[in-house]
C-alpha positions as a printed Julia matrix, in Angstrom:
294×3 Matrix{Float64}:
  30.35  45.5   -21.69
  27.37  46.47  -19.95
  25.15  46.11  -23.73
  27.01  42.78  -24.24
  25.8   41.57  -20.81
  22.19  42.71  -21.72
  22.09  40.88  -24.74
  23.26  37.9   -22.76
  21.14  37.96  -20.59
  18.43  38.31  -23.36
  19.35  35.63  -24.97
  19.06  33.52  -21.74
  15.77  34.61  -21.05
  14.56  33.54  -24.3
  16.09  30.29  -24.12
  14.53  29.72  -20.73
  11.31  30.86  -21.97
  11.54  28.51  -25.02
  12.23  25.09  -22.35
   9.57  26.27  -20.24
   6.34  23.9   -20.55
   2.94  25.22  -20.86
   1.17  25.78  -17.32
  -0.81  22.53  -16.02
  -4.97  23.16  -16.44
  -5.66  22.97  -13.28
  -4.21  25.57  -10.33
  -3.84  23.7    -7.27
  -2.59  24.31   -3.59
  -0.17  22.45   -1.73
  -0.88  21.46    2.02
   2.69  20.03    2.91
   2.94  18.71    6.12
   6.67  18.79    7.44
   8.84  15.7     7.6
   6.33  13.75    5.07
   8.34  13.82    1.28
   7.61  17.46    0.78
  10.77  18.63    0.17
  11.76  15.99   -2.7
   8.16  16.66   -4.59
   8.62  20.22   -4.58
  11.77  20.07   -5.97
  10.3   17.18   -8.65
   7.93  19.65   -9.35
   9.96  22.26  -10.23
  12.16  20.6   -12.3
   9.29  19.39  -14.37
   6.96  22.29  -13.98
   9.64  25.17  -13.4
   9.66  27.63  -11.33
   7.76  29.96  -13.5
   4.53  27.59  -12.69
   5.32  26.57   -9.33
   5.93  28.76   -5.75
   7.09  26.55   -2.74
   7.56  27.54    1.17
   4.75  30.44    0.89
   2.96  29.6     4.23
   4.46  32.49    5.43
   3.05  34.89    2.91
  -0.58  33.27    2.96
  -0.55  33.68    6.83
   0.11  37.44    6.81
  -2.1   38.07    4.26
   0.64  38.47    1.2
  -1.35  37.02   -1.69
  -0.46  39.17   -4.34
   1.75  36.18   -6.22
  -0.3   33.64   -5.56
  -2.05  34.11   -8.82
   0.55  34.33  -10.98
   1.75  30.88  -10.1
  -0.23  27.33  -11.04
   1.42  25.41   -8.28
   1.53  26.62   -4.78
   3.34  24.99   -1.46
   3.82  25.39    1.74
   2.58  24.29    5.44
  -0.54  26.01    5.51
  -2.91  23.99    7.42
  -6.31  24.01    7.69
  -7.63  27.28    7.85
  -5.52  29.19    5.56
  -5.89  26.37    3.01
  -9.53  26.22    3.22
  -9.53  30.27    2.81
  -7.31  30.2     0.18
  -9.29  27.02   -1.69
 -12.95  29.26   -1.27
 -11.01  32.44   -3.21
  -9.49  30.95   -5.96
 -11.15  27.37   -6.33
  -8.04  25.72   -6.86
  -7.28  21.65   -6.25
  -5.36  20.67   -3.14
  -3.06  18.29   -2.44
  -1.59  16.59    0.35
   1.29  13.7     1.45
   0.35  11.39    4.83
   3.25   9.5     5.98
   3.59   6.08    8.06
   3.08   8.57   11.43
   5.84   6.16   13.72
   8.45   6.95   10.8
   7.42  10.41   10.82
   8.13  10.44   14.83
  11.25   9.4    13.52
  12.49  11.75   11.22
  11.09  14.64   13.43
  13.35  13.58   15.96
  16.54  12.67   14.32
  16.21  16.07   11.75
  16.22  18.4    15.21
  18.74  16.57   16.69
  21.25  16.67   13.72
  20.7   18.51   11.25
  19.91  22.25   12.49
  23.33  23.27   13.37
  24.51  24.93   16.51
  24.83  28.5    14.25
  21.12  28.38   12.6
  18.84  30.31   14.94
  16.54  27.73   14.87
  18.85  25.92   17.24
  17.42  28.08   20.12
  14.41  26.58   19.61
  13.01  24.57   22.41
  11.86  21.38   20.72
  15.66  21.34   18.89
  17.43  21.85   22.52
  14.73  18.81   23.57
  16.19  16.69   20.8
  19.72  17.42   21.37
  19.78  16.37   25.1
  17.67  13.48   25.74
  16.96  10.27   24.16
  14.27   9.13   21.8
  12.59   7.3    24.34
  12.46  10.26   27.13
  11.68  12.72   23.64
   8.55  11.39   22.89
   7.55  10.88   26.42
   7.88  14.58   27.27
   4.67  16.33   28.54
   5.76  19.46   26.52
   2.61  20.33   24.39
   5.2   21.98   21.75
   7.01  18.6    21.45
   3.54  16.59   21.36
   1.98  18.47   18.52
   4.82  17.51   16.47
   4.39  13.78   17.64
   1.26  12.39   18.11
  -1.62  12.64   15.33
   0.36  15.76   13.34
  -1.39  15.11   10.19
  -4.89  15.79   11.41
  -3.64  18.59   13.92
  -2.36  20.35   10.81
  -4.26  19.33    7.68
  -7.77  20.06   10.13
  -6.5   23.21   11.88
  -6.21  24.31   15.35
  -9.73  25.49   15.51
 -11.67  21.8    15.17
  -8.7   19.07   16.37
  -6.76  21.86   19.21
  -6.55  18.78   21.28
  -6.55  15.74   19.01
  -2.12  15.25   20.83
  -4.11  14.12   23.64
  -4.76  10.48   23.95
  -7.57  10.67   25.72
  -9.29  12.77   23.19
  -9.02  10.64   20.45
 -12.13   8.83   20.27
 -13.69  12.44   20.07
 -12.25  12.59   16.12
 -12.18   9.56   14.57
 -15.43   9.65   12.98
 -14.34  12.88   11.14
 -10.78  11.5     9.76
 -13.06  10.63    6.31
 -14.44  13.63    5.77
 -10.65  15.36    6.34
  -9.74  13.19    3.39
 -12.68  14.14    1.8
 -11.14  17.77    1.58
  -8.62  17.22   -0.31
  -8.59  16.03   -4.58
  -5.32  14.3    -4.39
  -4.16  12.73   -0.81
  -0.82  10.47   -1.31
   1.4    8.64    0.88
   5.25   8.99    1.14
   6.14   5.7     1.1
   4.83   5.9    -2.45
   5.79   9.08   -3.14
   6.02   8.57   -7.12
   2.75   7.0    -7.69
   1.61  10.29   -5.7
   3.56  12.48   -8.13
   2.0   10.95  -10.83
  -1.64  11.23   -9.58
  -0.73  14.71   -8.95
   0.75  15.47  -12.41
  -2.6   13.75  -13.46
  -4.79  15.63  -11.91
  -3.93  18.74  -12.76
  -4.18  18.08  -16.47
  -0.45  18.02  -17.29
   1.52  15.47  -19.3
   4.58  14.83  -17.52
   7.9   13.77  -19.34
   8.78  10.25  -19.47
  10.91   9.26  -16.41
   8.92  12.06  -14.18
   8.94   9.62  -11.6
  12.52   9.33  -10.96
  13.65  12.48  -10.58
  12.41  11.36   -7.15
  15.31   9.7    -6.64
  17.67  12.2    -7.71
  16.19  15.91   -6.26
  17.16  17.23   -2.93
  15.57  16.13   -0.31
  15.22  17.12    3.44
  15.9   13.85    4.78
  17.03  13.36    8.72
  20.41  11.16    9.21
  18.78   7.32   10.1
  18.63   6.83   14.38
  20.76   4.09   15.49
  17.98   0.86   16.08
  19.19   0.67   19.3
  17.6    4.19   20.58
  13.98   2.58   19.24
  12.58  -0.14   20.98
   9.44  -2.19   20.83
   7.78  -0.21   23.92
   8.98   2.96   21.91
   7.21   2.01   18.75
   4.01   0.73   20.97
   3.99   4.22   22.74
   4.04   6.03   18.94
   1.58   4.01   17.99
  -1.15   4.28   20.71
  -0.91   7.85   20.67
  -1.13   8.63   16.77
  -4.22   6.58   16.44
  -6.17   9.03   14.04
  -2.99   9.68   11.61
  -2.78   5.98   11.35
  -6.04   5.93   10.61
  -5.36   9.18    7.75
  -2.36   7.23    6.45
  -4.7    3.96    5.9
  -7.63   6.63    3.81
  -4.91   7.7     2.35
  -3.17   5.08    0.69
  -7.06   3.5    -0.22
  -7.86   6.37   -2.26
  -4.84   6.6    -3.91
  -4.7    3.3    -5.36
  -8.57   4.16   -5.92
  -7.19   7.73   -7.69
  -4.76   5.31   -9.75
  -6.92   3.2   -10.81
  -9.48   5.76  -12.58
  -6.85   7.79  -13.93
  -5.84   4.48  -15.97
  -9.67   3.26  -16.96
  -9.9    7.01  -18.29
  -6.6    6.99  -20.02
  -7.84   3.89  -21.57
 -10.79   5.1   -22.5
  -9.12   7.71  -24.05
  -7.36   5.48  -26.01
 -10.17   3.68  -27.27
 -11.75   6.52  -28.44
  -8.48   7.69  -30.33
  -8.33   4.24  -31.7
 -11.95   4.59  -32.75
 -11.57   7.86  -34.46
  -9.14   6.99  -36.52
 -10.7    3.89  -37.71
 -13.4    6.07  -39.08
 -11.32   8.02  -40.48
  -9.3    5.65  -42.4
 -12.46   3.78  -43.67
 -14.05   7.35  -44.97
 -10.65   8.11  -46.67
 -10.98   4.72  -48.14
């Protein structure tokens, strides 16, 4: 039994090897801000990229120092935030990538994904912003003066994506006007910088970008992966004075999300001039050829 299961599993391992695409050209690191799309692009990724080419949820090992897989893998994921993805960028010269969401529907889903889905057993539920979200409203939640509830509110996107160590208090309102002439050159730092609310057109700069031909359809796996998505808050619990709060303190990611989606449809647009001109010069080619056969 135990040589019929090897040669099983042999044969397995072939087959997967055989369906397994050629890595992309270009390596490229994943800056995934939580509650943005991630989730759903990882797992588009992998299905079109496999997991041979693509490691996801490695913040963990990048902040202790664990590199030793990070070069066998094309594709790398994870929360990292600014410092560790700069680091990791200057070693191994690799693309990055980031997803900026609408920041009140972030606010959102932030809220509603603590207060329902972490169940009572995970030990996450002893976590103080999940206890926050389980007792009080949305209102009094994103009114709370806890700095571990506002970090995950108000201007998240450039607290992350820009690290601690340049935008510590960019939660604050008040402080605000101190960063908004550097929300450019944040964008600047990354090669791809998408938006969820168009998440395939973002998978398929992406793809793009890093040189690989994606399979026809790519774009809605989307629809069919698994995704970390929070249960939808009642529109009662969200009022206009609500939304007018979110939005006067998340000034700078609105101002992200609005970079964001420019360059994309900037990013989109080149990538199709170039595939065109690609095109041409196929067209061209063979034209010559086909006169100098004839």
């Amino acid at each position: 039994m135990s040589r019929l299961s090897a040669l099983i599993r042999r044969l397995h391992e072939r087959r997967m090897a055989a369906r397994s695409p050629a890595p992309p050209r270009r390596f490229a690191i994943f800056d995934h801000v939580p509650k943005t799309g991630g989730t759903a692009l990882n797992q588009a990724l992998l299905r079109i990229l496999t997991s041979e080419h693509v490691a996801v949820n490695r913040h963990v090992d990048v902040a202790a120092g664990n590199l030793e897989f990070a070069d066998r893998y094309p594709i790398i994921s994870g929360h990292f935030g600014g410092a560790h993805r700069r680091q990791f960028q200057r070693d191994r010269n690799r693309l990055t990538f980031t997803v900026i969401r609408d920041p009140v529907r972030r606010a959102i889903s932030t809220y509603t994904y603590w207060r329902h889905n972490i169940p009572v057993d995970s030990p996450d539920f002893q976590a103080p912003t999940v206890q926050a979200a389980k007792t009080r409203s949305f209102g009094a939640f994103i009114r709370s003066e806890e700095p571990f509830i506002k970090i995950n509110l108000f201007n998240t996107h450039v607290l992350m994506l820009a690290g601690p160590e340049t935008f510590d208090s960019a939660c604050e309102p008040e402080c605000q006007a101190l960063y908004r002439d550097k929300i450019a050159a944040l964008a600047d730092e990354f090669d791809v910088i998408g938006v969820t609310e168009r998440l395939p057109d973002t998978l398929q700069c992406f793809l793009t970008a890093i040189g690989f031909r994606a399979p026809l359809k790519a774009r809605d796996l989307l629809t069919r992966v698994e995704k970390n998505a929070s249960p939808a808050l009642d529109p009662t619990e969200i009022s206009s004075a609500d939304r007018a709060f979110l939005a006067e303190r998340n000034e700078l990611d609105f101002e992200l999300h609005a970079v964001a989606e420019a360059r994309l449809d900037r990013l989109l647009q080149a990538q199709a001039e170039a595939a065109i001109g690609r095109l041409r010069r196929l067209r061209l080619l063979c034209h010559r050829k086909w006169n100098g056969a004839s």
